[in-house]
N, C-alpha and C positions, 0 to 999 in steps of 0.2 A: 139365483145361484149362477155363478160365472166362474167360466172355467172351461178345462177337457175331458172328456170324457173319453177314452177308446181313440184319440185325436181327432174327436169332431168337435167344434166348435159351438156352444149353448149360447141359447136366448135369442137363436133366428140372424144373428149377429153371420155376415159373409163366413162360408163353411160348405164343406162336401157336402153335407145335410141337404141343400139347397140342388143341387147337382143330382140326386137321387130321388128329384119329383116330388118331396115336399115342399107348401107351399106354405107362407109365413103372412100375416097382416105387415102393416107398416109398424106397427109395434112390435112388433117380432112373436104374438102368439101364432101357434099352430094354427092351420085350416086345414091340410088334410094328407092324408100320407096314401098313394093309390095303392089300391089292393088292400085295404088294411081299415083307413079311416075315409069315407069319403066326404065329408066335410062338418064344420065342426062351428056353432054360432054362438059367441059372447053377447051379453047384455051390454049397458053403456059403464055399467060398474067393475068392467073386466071380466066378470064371472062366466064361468062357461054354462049357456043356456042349454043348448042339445047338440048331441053329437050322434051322426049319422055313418052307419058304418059299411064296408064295402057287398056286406049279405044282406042289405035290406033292413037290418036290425037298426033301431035308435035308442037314444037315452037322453030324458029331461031331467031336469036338474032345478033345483030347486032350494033357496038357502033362508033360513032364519034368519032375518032384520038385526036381531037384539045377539047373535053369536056369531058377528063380525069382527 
């Protein structure tokens, strides 16, 4: 999705977003927003593997092969 949103800038593409201490791969996914998300790890298929968050709390992730 591309486009504005609120006039920020999507997809990691140059943007205030970036100015406000979130951090982007070279791909432009998220890694991690402070205060909020404290980082965040893709597998090599894009997928978001685990996301760790700024209270210590995590979330793994986990997708069916066959409902790709």
């Amino acid at each position: 999705m591309d486009g504005d949103r609120n006039g920020e800038r999507l997809l990691g593409l140059p943007s205030p977003l970036r100015r406000h201490g979130r951090t982007y791969t070279t791909n432009g996914d998220l890694l991690s927003i402070p205060g909020h998300i404290a980082s965040i790890e893709y597998g090599a298929d894009g997928q978001t593997k685990r996301s760790d968050y700024a209270n210590g709390v995590y979330t793994t992730f986990t997708y069916s092969p066959t409902r790709r």
